[in-house]
C-alpha positions in Angstrom: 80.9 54.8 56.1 81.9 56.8 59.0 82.5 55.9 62.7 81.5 57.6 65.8 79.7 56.9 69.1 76.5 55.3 69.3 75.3 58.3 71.3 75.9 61.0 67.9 73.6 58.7 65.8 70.2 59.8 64.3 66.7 57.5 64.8 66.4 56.0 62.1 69.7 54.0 61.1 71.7 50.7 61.2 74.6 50.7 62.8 77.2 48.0 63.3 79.0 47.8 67.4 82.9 48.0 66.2 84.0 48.0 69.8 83.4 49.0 73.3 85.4 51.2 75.2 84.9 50.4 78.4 86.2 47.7 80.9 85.5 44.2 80.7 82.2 44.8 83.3 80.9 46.8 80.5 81.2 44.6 77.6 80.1 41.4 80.0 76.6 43.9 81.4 76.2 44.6 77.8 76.9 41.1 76.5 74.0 39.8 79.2 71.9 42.5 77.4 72.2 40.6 74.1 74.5 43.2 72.8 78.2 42.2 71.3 80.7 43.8 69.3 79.8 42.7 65.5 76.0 43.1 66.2 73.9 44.7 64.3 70.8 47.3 65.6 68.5 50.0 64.4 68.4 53.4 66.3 64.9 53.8 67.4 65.2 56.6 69.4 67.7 59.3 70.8 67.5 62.4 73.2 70.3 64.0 75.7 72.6 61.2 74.2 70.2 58.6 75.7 69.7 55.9 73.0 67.1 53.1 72.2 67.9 50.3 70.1 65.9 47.8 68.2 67.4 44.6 67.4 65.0 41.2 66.4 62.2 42.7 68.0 63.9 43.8 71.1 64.4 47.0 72.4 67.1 48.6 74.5 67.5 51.9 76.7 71.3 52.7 77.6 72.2 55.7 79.1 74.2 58.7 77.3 77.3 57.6 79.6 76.9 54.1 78.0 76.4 55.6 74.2 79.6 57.8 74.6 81.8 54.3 75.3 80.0 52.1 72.0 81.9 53.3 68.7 79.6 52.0 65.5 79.8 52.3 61.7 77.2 53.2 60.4 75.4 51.3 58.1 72.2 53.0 56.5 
């Protein structure tokens, strides 16, 4: 089990948010999005670094600039 960004992930696989590098603006905007360090989400989609996650039947866009800052472990 490897980590990296969320941004050099493939469609397709689970990933756990190990921790955001970013201010605490980003984790607080990202926290309001129902996204937390510990959670759990499926990659749905991925192109130019942009990245949609699926998480109990939710979906999320972020931006490649937001990927880059979210380092995961990959799961599956």
């Amino acid at each position: 089990m490897s980590q990296q960004t969320l941004s050099q992930v493939s469609p397709g696989h689970r990933v756990r948010l190990v921790s955001i590098e970013g201010d605490r603006m980003l984790a607080r905007r990202l926290l309001a999005l129902g996204l937390s360090v510990g959670n759990e989400v499926e990659v749905l989609h991925r192109r130019k670094g942009d990245v949609v996650v699926g998480r109990g039947g939710n979906r999320l866009a972020l931006g490649h600039d937001i990927a880059d800052r979210l380092v995961i472990q990959e799961l599956s």
